[in-house]
VEXMIGU-264503 format. One record per residue (C-alpha): residue number from 1; residue in one letter; chain; x, y, z. Coordinates in nm, 2 decimals, padded with zeros to 4 digits. Last residue first. Layout:
<atoms>
<atom n="NUM" res="A" chain="A" east="X" north="Y" up="Z"/>
...
</atoms>
This chain:
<atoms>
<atom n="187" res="X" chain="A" east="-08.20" north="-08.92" up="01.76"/>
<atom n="186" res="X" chain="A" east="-08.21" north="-08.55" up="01.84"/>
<atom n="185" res="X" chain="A" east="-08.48" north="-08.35" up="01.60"/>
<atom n="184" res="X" chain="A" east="-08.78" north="-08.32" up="01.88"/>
<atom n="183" res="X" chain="A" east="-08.52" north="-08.26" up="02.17"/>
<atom n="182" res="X" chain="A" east="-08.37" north="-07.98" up="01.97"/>
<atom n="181" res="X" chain="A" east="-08.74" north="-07.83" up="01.90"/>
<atom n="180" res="X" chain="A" east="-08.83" north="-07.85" up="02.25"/>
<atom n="179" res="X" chain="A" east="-08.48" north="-07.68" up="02.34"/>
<atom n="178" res="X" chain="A" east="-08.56" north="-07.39" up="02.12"/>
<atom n="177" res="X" chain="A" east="-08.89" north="-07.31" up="02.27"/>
<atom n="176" res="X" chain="A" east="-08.78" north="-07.34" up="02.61"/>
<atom n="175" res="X" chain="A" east="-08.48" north="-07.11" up="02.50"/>
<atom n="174" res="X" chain="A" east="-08.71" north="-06.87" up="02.36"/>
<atom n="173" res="X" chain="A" east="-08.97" north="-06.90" up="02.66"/>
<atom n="172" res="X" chain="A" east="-08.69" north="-06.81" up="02.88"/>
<atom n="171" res="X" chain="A" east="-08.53" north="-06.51" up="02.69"/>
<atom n="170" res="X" chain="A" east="-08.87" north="-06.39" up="02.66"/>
<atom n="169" res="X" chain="A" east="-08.91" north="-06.36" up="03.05"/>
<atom n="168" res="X" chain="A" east="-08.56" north="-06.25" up="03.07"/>
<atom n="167" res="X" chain="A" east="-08.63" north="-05.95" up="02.88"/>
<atom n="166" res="X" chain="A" east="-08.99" north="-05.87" up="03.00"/>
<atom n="165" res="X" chain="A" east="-08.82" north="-05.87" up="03.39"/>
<atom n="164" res="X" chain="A" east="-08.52" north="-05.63" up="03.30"/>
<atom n="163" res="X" chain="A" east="-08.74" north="-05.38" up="03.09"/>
<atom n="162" res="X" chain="A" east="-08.48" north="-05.27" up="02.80"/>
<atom n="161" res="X" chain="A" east="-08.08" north="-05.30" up="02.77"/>
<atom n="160" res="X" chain="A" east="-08.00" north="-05.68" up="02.83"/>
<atom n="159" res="X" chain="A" east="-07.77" north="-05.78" up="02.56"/>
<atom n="158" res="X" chain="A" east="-07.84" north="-06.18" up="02.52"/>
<atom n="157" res="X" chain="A" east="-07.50" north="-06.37" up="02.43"/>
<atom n="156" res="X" chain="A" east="-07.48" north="-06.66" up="02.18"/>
<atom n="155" res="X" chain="A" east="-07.10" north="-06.72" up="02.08"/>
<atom n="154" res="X" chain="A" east="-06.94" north="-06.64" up="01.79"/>
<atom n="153" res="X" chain="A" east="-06.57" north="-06.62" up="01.95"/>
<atom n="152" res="X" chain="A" east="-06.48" north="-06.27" up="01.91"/>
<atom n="151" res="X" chain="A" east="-06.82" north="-06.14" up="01.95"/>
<atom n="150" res="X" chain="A" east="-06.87" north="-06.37" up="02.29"/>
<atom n="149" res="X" chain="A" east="-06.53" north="-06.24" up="02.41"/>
<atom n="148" res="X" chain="A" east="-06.64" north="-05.84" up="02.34"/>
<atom n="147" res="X" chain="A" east="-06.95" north="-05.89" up="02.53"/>
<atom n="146" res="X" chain="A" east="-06.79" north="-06.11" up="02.83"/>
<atom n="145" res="X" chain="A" east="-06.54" north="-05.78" up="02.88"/>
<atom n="144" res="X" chain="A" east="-06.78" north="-05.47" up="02.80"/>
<atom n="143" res="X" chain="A" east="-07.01" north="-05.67" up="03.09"/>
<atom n="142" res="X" chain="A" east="-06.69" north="-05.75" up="03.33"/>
<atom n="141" res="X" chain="A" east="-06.56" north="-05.39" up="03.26"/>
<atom n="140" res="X" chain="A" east="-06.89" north="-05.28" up="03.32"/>
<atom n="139" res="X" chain="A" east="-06.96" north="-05.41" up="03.60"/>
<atom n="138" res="X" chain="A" east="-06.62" north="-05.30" up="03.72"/>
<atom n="137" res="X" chain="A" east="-06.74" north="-04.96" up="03.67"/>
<atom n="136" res="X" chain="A" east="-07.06" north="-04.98" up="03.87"/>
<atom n="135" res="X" chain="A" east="-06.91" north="-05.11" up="04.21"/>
<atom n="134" res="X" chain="A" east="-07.09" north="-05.38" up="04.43"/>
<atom n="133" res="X" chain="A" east="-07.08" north="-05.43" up="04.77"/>
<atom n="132" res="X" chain="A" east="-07.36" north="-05.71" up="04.86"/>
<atom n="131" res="X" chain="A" east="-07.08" north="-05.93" up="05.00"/>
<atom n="130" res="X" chain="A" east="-07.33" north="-06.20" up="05.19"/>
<atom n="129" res="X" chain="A" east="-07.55" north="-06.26" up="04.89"/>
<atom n="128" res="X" chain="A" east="-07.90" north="-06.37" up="04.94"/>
<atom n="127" res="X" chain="A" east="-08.04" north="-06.58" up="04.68"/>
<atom n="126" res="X" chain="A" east="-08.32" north="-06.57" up="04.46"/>
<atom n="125" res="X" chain="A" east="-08.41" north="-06.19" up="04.46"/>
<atom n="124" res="X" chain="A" east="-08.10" north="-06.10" up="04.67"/>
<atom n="123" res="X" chain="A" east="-07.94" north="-05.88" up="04.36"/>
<atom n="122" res="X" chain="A" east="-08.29" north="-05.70" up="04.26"/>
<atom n="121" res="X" chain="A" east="-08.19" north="-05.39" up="04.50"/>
<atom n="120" res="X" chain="A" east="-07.83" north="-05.41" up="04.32"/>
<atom n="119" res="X" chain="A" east="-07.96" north="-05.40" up="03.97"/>
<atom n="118" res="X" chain="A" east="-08.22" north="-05.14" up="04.07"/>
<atom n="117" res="X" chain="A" east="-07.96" north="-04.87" up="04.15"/>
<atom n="116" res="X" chain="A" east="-07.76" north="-04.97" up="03.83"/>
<atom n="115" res="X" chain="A" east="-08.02" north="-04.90" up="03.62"/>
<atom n="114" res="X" chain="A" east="-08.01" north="-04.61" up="03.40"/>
<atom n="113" res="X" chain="A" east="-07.60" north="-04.63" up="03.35"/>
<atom n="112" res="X" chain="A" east="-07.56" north="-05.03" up="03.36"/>
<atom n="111" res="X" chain="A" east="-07.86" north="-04.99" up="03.11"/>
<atom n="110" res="X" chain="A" east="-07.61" north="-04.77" up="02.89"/>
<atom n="109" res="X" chain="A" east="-07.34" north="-04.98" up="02.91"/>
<atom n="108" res="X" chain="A" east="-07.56" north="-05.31" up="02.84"/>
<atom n="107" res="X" chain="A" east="-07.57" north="-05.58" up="03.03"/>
<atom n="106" res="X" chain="A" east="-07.49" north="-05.91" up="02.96"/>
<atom n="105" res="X" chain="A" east="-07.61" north="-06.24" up="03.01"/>
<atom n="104" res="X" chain="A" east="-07.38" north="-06.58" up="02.82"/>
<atom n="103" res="X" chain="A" east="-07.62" north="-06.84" up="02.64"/>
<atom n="102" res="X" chain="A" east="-07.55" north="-07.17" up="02.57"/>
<atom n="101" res="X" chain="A" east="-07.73" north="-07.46" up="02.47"/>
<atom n="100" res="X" chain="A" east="-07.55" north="-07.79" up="02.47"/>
<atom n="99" res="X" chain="A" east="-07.69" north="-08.12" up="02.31"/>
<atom n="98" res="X" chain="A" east="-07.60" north="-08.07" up="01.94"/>
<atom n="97" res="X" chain="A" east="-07.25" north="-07.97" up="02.15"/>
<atom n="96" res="X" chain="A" east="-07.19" north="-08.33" up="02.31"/>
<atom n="95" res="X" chain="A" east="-07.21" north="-08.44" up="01.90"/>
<atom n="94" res="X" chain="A" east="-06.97" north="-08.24" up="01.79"/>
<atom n="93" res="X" chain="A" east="-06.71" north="-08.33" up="02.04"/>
<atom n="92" res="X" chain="A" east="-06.71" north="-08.11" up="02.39"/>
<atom n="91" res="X" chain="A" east="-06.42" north="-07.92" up="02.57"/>
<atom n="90" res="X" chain="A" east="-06.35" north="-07.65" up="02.32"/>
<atom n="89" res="X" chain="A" east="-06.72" north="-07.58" up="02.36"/>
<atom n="88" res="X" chain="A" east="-06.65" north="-07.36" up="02.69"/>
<atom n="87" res="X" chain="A" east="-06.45" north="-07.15" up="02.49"/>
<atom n="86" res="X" chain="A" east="-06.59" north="-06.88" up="02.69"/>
<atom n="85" res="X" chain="A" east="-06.54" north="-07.00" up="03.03"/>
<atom n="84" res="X" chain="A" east="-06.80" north="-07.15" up="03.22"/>
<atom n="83" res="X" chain="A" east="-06.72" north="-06.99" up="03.57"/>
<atom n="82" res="X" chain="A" east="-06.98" north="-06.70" up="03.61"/>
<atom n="81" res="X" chain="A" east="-07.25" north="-06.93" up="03.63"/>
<atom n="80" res="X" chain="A" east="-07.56" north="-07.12" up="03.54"/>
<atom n="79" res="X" chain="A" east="-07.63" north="-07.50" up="03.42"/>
<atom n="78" res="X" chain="A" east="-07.92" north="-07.62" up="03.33"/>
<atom n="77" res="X" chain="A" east="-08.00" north="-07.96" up="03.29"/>
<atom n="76" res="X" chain="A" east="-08.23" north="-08.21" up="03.13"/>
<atom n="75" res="X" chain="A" east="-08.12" north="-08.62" up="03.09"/>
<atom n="74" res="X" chain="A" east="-08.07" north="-08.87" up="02.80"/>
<atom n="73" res="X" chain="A" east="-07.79" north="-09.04" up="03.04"/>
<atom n="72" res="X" chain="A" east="-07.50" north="-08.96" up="02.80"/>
<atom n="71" res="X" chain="A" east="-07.63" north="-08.59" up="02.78"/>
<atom n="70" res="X" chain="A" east="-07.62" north="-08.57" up="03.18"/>
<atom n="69" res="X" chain="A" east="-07.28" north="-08.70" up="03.24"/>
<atom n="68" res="X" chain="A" east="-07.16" north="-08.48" up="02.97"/>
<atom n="67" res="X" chain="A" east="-07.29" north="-08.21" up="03.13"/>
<atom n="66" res="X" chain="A" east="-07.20" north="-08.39" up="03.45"/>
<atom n="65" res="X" chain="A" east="-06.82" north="-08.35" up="03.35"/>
<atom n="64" res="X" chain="A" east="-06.78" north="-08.00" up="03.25"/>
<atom n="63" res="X" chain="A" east="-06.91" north="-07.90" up="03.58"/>
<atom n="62" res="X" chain="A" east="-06.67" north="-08.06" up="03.73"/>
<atom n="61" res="X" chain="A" east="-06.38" north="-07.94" up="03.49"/>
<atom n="60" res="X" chain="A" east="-06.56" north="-07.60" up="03.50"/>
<atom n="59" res="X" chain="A" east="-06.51" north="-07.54" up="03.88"/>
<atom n="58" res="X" chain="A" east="-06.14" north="-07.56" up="03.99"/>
<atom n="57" res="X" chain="A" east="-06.00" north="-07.39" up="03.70"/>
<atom n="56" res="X" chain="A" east="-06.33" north="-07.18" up="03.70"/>
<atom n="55" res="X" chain="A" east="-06.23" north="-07.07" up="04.06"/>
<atom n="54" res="X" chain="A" east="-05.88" north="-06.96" up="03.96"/>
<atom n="53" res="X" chain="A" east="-05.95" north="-06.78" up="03.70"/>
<atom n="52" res="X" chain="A" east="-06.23" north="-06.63" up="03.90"/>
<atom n="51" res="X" chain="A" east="-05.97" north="-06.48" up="04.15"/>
<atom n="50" res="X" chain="A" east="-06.01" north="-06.63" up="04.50"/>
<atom n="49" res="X" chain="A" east="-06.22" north="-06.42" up="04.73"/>
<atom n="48" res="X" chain="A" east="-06.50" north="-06.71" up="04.74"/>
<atom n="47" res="X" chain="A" east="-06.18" north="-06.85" up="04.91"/>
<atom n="46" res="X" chain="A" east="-05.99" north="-07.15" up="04.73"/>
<atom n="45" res="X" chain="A" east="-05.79" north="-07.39" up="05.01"/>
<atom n="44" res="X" chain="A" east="-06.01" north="-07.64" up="04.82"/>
<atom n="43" res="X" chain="A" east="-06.20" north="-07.96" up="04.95"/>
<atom n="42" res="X" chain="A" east="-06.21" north="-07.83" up="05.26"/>
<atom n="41" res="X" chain="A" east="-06.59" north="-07.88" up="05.29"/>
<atom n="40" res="X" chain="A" east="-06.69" north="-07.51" up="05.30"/>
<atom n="39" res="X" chain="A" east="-06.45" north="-07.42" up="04.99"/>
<atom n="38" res="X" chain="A" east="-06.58" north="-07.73" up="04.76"/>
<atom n="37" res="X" chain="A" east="-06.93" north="-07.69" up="04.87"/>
<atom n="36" res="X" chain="A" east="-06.91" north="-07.31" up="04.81"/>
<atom n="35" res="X" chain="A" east="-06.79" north="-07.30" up="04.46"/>
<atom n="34" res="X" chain="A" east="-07.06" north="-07.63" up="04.39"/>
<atom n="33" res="X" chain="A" east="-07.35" north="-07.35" up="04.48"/>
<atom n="32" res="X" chain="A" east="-07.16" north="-07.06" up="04.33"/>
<atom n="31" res="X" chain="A" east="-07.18" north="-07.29" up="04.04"/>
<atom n="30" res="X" chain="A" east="-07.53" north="-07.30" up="04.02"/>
<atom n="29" res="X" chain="A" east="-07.72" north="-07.65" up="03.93"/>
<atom n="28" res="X" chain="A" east="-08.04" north="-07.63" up="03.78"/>
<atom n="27" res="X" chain="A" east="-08.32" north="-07.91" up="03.77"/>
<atom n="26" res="X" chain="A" east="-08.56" north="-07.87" up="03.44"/>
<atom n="25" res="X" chain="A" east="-08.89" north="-07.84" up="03.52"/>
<atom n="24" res="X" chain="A" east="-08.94" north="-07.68" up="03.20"/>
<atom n="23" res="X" chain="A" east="-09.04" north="-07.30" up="03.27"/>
<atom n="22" res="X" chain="A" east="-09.05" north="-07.34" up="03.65"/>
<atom n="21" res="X" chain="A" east="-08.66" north="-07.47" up="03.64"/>
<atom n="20" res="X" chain="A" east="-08.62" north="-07.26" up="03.29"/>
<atom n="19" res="X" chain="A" east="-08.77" north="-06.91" up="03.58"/>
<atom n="18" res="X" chain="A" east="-08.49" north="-07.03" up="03.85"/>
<atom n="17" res="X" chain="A" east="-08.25" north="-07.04" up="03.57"/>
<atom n="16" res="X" chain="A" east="-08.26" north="-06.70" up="03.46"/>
<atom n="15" res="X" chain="A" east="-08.33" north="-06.59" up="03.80"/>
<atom n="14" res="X" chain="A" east="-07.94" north="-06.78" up="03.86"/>
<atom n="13" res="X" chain="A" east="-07.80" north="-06.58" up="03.59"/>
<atom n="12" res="X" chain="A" east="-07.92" north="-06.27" up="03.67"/>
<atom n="11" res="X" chain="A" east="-07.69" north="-06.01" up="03.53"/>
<atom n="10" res="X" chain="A" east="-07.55" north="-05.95" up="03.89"/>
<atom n="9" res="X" chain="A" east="-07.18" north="-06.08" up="03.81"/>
<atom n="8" res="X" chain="A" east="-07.09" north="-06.14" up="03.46"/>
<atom n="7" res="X" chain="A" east="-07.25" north="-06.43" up="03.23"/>
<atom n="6" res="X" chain="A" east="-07.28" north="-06.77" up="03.18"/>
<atom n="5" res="X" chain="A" east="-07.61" north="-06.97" up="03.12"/>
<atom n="4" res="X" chain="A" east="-07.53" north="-07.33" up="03.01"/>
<atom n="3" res="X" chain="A" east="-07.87" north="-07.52" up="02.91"/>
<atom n="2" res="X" chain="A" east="-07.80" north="-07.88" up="02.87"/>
<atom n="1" res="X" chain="A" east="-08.02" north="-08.15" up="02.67"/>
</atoms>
C-alpha cells in the first residue's frame, strides 16, 4: 500500500508523513529529498530554483516507479511532495490505484489570513529550509490553485482551516484507519 501526500508549499506535507512513519512505521520518502540528490549529484543541471514543472518532469517518473515498485513487492510507503501532479492516477492501471492512497494538503484562505505568522514559525519543524522567505499571496495562489485542481479532478484533498496540530493528527489516524481496512480487503 502507498500513501501519496501532495500539496502546496508549507502545508506540512512532510509532518504529515513524519507523524504515518510513527503512526504505522511506514518508511517515507520526500521528494525534496530525491530533488536534492539529483541536483547535488549532477544528475540534473535542475536548481531547487527550477520551476516545479520542471522539477516534477524530472521527479514524478522516479517516484512513479517505486510506487509501483513497492505495490509489486507487497510493501508500505508514503510518499510526500509538491511534485505528484494532480492526475497522478493517469499513470497507474486499476489495480496499481486499489493500492494508492492519495491525499493533496491545503490551506484555507481564511486560515492563510489568521495564521500565516505561525505557518512560517512551524516551517523548520521537521526540516530546516535554507530559503525561509515566504510570501502570503502566492500561498494562496498555490492553495486556491491545488484546491480548484482537486475539485476539477475528484480527487481527495484535506482543507486545513481549524487547530493545525488536531487537524493533521485526525488526518493521520483516518488514513491509518483507512489503509488497515484496504490491506484487510486486498487479495
Amino acid at each position: 500500500m502507498v500513501i501519496l501526500i501532495a500539496g502546496s508549499s508549507h502545508t506540512g506535507k512532510t509532518y504529515l508523513a513524519q507523524r504515518l512513519l510513527e503512526t504505522l512505521q511506514w518508511p517515507y520518502l520526500s521528494l525534496d529529498h530525491l530533488k536534492m540528490g539529483l541536483i547535488r549529484s549532477g544528475h540534473t543541471p535542475l536548481t531547487p530554483e527550477s520551476p516545479d514543472e520542471a522539477l516534477t518532469a524530472l521527479l514524478w517518473p522516479i517516484a512513479r516507479e517505486m510506487v509501483k515498485t513497492a505495490i509489486e513487492n507487497g510493501q508500505n510507503l508514503v510518499i510526500e511532495g509538491c511534485y505528484i501532479p494532480f492526475r497522478y492516477g493517469d499513470d497507474f492501471t486499476p489495480e496499481y490505484r486499489s493500492q494508492i492512497t492519495y491525499v493533496c494538503l491545503v490551506f484555507s484562505q481564511a486560515y492563510l489570513d489568521r495564521h500565516f505568522d505561525q505557518i512560517v514559525a512551524h516551517e523548520n519543524c521537521i526540516e530546516q529550509r535554507r530559503n525561509p522567505e515566504v510570501d502570503l499571496s502566492e500561498l494562496k495562489l498555490e492553495n486556491a490553485r491545488h484546491l480548484q485542481a482537486c475539485q476539477e479532478l475528484g480527487e481527495r484533498f484535506f482543507l486545513l482551516d481549524g487547530p493545525y496540530d488536531a487537524a493533521i493528527q485526525r488526518l493521520c489516524l483516518d488514513l491509518a484507519q483507512e489503509v488497515t481496512e484496504r490491506g484487510k480487503l486486498s487479495p
